[in-house]
C-alpha positions as MATLAB code, in Angstrom:
seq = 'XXXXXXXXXXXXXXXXXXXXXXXXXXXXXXXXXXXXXXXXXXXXXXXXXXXXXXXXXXXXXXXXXXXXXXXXXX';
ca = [
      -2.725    6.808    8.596;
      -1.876    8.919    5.643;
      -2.938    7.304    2.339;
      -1.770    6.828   -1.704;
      -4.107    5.642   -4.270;
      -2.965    4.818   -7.917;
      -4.795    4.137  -10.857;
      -3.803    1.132  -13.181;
      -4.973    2.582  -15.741;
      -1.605    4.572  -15.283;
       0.725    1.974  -15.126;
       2.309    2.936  -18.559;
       4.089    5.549  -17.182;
       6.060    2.885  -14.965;
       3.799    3.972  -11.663;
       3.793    0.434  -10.835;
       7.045    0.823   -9.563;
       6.719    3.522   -7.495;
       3.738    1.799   -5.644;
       6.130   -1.279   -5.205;
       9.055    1.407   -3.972;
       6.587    3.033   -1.328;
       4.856   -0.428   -0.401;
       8.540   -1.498    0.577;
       9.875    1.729    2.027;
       7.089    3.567    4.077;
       5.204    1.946    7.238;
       2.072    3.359    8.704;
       0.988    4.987    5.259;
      -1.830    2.354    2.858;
      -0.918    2.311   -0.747;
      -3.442    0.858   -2.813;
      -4.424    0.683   -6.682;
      -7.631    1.072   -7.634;
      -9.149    0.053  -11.420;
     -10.063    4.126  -11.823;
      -9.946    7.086   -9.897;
     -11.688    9.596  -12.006;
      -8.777   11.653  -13.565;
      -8.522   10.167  -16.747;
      -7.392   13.095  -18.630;
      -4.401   13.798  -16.443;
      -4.130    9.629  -16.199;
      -4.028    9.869  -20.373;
      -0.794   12.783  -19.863;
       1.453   11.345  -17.103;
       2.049   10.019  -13.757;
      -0.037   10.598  -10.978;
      -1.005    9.728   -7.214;
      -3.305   10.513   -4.855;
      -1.784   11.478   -1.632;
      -4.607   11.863    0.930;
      -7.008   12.833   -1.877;
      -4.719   15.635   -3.209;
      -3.856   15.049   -7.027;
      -0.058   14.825   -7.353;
       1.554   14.639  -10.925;
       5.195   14.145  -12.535;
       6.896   13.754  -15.437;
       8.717   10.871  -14.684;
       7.593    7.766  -11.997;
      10.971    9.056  -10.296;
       9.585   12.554   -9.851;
       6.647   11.115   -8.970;
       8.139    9.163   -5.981;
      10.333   12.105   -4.762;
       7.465   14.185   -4.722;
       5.389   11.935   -2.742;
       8.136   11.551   -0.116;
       8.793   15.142   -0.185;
       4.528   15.810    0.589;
       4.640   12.941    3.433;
       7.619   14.228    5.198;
       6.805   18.210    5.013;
];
C-alpha cells in the first residue's frame, strides 16, 4: 500500500486540502498527518508530502497534488 504523510505544521500553505482531495480520490494508498515529520526548514518554505518516504515539494497545494498523482501513477 503506497503511503503520504503530511505535516500540520504545514497546513498554511493550504496542504490540508490536498490531504482531503487524495483521502477522497485515491483507494489502496494511507494518507495520514502527523504533528512533525522532521523537515521543518522546507515545512517553514512551502508545501510538502511524503510519498513513500521521498520528500516531495511545490509551490502551490495544487502543484503539490498534481505532483503526487503524477509520482503514484508513473
Amino acid at each position: 500500500m503506497k503511503e503520504i504523510k503530511f505535516c500540520e505544521n504545514n497546513f498554511g500553505y493550504e496542504t490540508e486540502n490536498v490531504v482531503n482531495k487524495l483521502k477522497e480520490t485515491l483507494q489502496n494508498t494511507k494518507v495520514e498527518v502527523s504533528p512533525c515529520l522532521g523537515h521543518c526548514g522546507e515545512c517553514a518554505e512551502g508545501p510538502f508530502a511524503l510519498v513513500d518516504d521521498e520528500f516531495i515539494s511545490a509551490d502551490t497545494a495544487e502543484t503539490l497534488y498534481n505532483k503526487i498523482i503524477n509520482h503514484l501513477t508513473s
